[in-house]
N, C-alpha and C positions, 0 to 999 in steps of 0.2 A: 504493500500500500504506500502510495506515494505520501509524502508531510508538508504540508506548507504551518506558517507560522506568524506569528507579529512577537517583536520584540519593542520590550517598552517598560515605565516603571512610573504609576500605576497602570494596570487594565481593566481596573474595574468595569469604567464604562467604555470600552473600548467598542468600537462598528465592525469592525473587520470580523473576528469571530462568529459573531452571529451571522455575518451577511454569507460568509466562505461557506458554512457547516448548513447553512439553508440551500447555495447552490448543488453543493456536493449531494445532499438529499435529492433536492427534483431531479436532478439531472441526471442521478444515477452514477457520479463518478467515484471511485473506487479511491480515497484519498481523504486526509483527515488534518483539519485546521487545529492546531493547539496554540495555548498563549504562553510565551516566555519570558517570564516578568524576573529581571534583573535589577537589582540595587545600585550593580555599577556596571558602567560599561566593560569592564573589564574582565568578566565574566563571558562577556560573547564567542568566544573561540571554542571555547565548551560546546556550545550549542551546537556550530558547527563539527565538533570531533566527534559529538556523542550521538546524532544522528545522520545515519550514512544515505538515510532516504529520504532527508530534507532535499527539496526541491523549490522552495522560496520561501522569503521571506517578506512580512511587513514593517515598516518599523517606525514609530511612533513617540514622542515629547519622552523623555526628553535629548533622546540619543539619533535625531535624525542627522547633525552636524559632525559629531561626536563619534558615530560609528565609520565615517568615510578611513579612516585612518586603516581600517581591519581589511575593504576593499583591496582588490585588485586592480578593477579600474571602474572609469565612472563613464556611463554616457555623457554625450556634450551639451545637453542641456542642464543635467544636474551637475556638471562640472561648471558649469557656467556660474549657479547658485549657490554652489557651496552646500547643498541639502538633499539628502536622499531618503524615500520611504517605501522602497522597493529595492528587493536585493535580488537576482537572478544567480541559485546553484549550483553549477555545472561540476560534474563530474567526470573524469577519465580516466580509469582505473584508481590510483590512489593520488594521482592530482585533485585536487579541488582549488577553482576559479569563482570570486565572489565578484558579481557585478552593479554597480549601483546604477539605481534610475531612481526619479523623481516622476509619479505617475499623480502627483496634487497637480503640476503646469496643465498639461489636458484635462484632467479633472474639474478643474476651477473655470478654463478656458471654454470648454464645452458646452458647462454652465452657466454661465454669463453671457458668453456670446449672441444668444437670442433676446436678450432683454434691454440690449443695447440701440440708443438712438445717435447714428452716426454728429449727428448736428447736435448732439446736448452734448453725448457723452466721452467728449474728446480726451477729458483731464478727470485722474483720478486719485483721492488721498486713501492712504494702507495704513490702517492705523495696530499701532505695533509691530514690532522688529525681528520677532524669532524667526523662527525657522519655517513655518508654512508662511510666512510673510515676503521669504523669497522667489516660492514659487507663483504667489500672487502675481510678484512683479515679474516674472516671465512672462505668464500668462499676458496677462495687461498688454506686456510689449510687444509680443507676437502678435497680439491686436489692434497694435500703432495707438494703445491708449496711454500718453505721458502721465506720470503719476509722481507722487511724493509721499515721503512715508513720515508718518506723524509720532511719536515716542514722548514721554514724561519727561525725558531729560533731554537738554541743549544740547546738536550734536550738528557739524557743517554738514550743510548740504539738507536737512530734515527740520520740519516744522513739530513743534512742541503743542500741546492739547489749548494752552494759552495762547499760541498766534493762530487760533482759527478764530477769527473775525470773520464778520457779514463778507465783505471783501474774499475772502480766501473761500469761506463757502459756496457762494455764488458761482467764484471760477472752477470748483473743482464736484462734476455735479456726479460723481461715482462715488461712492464711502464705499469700504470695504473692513469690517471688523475682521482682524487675523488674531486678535486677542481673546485669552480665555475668560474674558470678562461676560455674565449675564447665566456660562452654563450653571446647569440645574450639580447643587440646590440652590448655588448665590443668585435666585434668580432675577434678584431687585436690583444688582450691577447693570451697569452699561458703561460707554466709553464717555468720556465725559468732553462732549461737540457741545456747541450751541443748535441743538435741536428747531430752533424758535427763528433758526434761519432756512432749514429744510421747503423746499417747495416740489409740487409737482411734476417739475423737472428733475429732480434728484433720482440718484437708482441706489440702493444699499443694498448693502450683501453683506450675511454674515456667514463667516464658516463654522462659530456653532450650530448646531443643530436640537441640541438638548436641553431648552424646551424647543419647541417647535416654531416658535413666536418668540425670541430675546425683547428686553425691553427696548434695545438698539432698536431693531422692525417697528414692534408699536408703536415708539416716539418717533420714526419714520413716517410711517402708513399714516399718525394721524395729521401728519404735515400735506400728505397726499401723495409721498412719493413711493417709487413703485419697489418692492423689497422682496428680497429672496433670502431664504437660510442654506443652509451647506448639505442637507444630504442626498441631493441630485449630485453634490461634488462627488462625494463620500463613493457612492456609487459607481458613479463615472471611471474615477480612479480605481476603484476596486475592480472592475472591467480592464482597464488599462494594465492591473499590477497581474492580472490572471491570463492578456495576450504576451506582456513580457514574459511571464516564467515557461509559458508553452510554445512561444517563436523557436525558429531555428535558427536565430543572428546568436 
């Protein structure tokens, strides 16, 4: 039986296992998703020694940046970002080849790409900096949508949650929460915009999904603007992370 995986620390509410262990059921494939919850990254070579019929991997907060190092090599767009949450296993005889990819850039891209109005939505702010905050900005760019990334603290080049004025909101009519701000149970968080400038031109996207409705959306929607959550990503990517580990590249 073939194994696939997510490595991550926590997994309580992780997507991926529930979504793989549903696939493998309807679908009838012969193959079994487990979760490999590590304290440190340094633990991760284990996983790879100790299972010889791993065939891929997910991998998830806080070790997406962290784990490049154990790779082999990186596809060119996750090499581009700096961020991988997909690892392809190969094996040949007693070789083993770890390969990283970044399957949130299609994920997010795929996503959004429909909700998009060429004429509003030229310019975009990413609010927070980890590590799904990179593939955002792929994403985004392959869509020729300029964007800037908003963070708590003063940084060149990036706007702070305090220089978004009417001014800055107006021009940048895409929000994108990459921050764990709003999931459930803290579900009274949000990111802290001036909401009270949002209009019916705006598009939000949040890549929580847990609640279904972040307070981010609500304070969106009730501005008028038009909002999406992440787990059309979640999905997407998870499709993506299931044709990487079964290509023959």
């Amino acid at each position: 039986m073939d194994l696939y995986g997510i490595v991550g620390f926590p997994l309580t509410h992780s997507f991926s296992p529930r979504y793989f262990t549903g696939k493998f059921e309807r679908e009838g494939i012969d193959a079994e998703y487990v979760k490999f919850e590590i304290p440190d990254i340094s633990l991760f070579p284990e996983i790879i020694s100790s299972n010889v019929n791993l065939k891929g991997l997910n991998v998830t907060i806080p070790y997406k940046e962290q784990i490049m190092k154990y790779l082999d090599r990186l596809d060119s767009q996750a090499e581009d970002i700096g961020a991988i949450n997909v690892i392809k296993v190969q094996r040949d005889n007693d070789k083993v080849e770890l390969i990283g990819y970044n399957s949130d850039i299609v994920g997010f891209q795929n996503s959004i790409q429909p909700l998009l109005d060429k004429s509003a939505h030229a310019q975009a702010l990413i609010l927070g900096t980890g590590g799904a905050s990179k593939a955002v900005a792929k994403g985004l760019e392959n869509l020729n949508i300029d964007f800037v990334f908003v963070s708590r603290t003063a940084k060149a080049g990036q706007l702070t949650y305090q220089d978004l004025t009417r001014e800055v909101i107006n021009k940048y009519k895409v929000i994108v929460n990459t921050s764990p701000l709003g999931t459930y149970p803290d579900i009274d968080a949000a990111p802290d915009i001036p909401y009270q400038y949002i209009s019916s031109d705006h598009l939000l996207y949040d890549l929580v999904y847990n609640p279904a409705e972040t307070k981010f959306l609500r304070l969106g929607k009730e501005q008028g603007a038009i909002v999406k959550n992440g787990v059309e990503m979640l999905e997407l990517q998870a499709l993506a992370a299931w044709d990487i580990w079964n290509s023959k590249i």
